[in-house]
Backbone bond lengths (Angstrom), bond angles and torsions (degrees), N, CA, C in turn:
res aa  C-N    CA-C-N  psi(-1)  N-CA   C-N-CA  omega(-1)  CA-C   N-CA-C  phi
1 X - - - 1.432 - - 1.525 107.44 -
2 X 1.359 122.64 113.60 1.247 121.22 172.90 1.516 97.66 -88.30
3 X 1.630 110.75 145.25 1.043 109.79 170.30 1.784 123.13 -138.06
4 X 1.798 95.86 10.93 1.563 98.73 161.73 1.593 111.98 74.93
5 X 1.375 127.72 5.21 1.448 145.34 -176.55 1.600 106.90 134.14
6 X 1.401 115.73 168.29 1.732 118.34 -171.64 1.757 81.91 -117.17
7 X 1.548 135.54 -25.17 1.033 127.95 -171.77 1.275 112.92 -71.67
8 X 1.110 115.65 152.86 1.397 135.56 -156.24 1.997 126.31 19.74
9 X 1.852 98.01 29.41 1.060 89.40 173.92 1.150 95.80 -134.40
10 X 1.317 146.76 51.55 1.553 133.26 -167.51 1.812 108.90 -122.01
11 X 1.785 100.30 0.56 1.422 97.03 162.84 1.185 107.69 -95.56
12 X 1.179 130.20 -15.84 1.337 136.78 173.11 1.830 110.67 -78.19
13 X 0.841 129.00 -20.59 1.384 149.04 165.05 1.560 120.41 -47.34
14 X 1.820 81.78 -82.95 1.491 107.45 -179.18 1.633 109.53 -66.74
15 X 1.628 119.41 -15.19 1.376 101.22 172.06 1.392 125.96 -94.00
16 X 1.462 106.93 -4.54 1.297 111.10 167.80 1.517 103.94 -82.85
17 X 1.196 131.34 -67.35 1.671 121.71 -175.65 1.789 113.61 -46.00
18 X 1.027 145.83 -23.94 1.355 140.70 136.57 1.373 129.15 -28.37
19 X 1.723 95.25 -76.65 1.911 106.80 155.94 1.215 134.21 -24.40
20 X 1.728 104.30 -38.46 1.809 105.82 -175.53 1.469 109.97 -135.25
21 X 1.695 103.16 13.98 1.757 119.61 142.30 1.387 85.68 66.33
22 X 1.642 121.71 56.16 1.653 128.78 160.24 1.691 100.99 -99.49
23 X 1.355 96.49 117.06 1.458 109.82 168.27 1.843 115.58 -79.37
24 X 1.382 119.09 -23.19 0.934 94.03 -177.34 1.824 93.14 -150.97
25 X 0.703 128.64 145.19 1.842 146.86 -151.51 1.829 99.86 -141.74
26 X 1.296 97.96 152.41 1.220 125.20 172.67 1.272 106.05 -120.18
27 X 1.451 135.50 123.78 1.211 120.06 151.67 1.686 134.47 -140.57
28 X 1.107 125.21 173.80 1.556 109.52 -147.36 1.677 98.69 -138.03
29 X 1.504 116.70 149.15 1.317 128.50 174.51 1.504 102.89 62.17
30 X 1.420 132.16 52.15 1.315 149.57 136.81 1.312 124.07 -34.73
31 X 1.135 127.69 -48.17 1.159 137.73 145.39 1.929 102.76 73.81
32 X 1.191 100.91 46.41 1.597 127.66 178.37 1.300 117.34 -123.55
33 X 1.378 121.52 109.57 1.902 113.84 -176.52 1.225 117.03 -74.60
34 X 1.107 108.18 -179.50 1.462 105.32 -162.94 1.665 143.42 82.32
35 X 1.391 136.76 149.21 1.157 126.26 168.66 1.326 115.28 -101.39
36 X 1.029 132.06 100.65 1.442 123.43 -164.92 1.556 124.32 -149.84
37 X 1.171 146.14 -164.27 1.806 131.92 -176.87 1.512 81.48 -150.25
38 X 1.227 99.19 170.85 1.653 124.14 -147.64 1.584 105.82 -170.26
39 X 1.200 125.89 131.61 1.335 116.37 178.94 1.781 97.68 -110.54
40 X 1.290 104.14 150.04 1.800 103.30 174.32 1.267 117.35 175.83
41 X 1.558 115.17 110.41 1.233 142.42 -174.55 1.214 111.21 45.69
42 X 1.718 117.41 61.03 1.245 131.57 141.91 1.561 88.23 116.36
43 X 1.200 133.94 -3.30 1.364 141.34 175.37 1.466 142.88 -75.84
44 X 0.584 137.98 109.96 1.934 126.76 164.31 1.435 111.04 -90.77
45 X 1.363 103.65 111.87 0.940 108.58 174.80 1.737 120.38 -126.18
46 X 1.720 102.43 125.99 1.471 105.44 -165.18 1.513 108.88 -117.14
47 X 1.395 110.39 126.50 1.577 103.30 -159.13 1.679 111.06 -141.69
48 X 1.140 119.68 176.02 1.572 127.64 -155.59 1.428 113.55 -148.10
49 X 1.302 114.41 113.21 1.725 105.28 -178.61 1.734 119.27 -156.37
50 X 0.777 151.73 144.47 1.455 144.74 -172.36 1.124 107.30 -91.35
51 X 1.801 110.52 -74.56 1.772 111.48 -165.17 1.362 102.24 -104.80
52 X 1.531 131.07 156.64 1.374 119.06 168.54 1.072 119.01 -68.68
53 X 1.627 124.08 -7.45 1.571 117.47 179.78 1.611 126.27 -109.82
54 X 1.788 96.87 16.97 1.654 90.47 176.51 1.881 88.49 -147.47
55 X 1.710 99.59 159.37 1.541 102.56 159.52 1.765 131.82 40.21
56 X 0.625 131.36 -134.04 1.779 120.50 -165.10 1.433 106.03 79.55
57 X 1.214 123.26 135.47 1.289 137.25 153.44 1.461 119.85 -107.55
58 X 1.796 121.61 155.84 1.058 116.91 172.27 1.470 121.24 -150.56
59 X 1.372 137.53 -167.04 1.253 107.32 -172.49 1.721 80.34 -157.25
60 X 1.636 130.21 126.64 1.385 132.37 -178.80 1.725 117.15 -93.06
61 X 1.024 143.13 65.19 1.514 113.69 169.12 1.283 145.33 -85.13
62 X 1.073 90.44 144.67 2.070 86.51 -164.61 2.130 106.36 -74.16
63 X 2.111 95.34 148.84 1.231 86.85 -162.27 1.361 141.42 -35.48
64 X 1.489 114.39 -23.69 1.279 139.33 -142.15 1.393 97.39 -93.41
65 X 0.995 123.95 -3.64 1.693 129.90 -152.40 1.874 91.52 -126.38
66 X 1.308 121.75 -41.18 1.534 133.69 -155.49 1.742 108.08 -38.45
67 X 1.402 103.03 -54.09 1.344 127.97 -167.75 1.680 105.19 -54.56
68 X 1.301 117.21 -41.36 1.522 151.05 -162.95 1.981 106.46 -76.22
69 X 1.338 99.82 -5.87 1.650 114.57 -167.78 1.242 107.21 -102.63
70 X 1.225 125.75 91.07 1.611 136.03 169.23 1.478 122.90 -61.39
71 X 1.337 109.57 -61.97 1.076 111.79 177.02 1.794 125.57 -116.25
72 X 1.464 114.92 175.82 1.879 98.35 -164.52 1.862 74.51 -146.06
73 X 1.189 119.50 123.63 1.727 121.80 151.24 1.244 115.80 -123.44
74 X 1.715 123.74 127.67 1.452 130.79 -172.59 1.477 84.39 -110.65
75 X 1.296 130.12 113.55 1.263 115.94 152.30 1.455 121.05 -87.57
76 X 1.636 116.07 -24.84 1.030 123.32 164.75 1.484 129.69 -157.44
77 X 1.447 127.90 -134.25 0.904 106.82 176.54 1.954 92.10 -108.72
78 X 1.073 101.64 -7.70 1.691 109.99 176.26 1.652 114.80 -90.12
79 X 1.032 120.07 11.55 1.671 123.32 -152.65 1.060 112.88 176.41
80 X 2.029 127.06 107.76 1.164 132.43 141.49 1.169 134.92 -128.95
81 X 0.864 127.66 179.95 1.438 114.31 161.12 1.711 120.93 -161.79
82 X 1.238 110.32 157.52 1.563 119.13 163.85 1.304 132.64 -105.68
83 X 1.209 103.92 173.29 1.952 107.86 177.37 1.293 95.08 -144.58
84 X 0.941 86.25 142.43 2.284 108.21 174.89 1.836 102.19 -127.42
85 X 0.861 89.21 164.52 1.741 113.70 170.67 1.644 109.49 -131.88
86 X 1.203 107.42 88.82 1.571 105.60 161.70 1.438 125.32 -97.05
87 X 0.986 114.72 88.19 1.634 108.42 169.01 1.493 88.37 90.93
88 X 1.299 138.76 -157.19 1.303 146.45 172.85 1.298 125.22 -76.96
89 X 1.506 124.16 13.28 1.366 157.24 -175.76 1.658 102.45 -103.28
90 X 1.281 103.22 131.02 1.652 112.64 -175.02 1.931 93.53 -116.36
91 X 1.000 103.54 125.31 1.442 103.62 177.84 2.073 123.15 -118.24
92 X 0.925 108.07 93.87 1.408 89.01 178.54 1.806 126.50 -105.12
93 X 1.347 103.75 157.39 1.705 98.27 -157.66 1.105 89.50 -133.16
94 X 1.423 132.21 129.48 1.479 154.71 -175.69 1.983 113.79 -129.18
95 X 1.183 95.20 119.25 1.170 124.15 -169.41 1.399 104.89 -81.75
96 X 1.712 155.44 126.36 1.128 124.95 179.32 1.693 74.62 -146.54
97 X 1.349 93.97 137.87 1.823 108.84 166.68 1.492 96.00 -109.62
98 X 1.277 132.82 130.69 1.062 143.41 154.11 1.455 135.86 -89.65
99 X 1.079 140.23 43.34 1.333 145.08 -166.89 1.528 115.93 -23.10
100 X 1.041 101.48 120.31 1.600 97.33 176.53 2.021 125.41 -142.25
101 X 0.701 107.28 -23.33 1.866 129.87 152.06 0.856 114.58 -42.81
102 X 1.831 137.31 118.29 1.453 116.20 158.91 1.853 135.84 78.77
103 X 1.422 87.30 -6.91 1.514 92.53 -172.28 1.787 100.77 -135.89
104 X 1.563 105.30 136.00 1.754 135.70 -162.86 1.573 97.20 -38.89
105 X 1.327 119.76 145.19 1.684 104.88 159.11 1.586 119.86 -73.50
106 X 0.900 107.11 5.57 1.636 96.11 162.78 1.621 110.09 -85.21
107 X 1.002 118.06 -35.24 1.329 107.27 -165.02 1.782 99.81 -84.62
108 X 1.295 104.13 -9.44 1.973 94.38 165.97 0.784 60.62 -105.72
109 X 1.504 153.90 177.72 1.137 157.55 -24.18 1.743 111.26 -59.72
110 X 1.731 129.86 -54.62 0.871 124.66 157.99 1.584 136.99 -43.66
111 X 1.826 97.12 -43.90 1.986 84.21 166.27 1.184 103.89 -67.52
């Protein structure tokens, strides 16, 4: 889910992932610094970003799931991912921002 910033849209967010009972979301261009987790409206949310005005990635899981999260990798602010253990099921969820707007083909060519 790109959502173009998490500011001033994350009640609008969180009421759609409720609505259609998504436990766990991807979302892109957050545009929040830092690597850090955040809890919000039933959420954990652990996220990755440099400047407040470009890119950030993040990754949402709902509470019920939190406990179930083994592992956390920020590779950047374009790329993370998690691992859970549910039950005897290994699950991993990878976040990938792809930039593509505005920017040289070398530099997509290198990511």
């Amino acid at each position: 889910m790109n959502i173009g910033s998490l500011t001033g849209k994350s009640i609008e967010l969180f009421k759609a992932l409720h609505r259609h009972k998504i436990s766990i979301s991807c979302i892109q261009e957050t545009k929040w610094m830092g690597a850090k987790v955040k809890e919000i409206d039933g959420f954990k949310l652990r996220y990755s970003g440099v400047k407040r005005t470009t890119y950030g990635v993040g990754i949402l899981v709902k509470r019920d799931l939190v406990e179930q999260v083994v592992e956390v990798k920020c590779k950047s602010n374009l790329i993370m991912s998690i691992k859970l253990v549910v039950g005897s099921k290994i699950l991993n969820v990878v976040n990938v921002y792809a930039l593509q707007v505005g920017l040289d083909e070398e530099i997509k060519r290198l990511f």
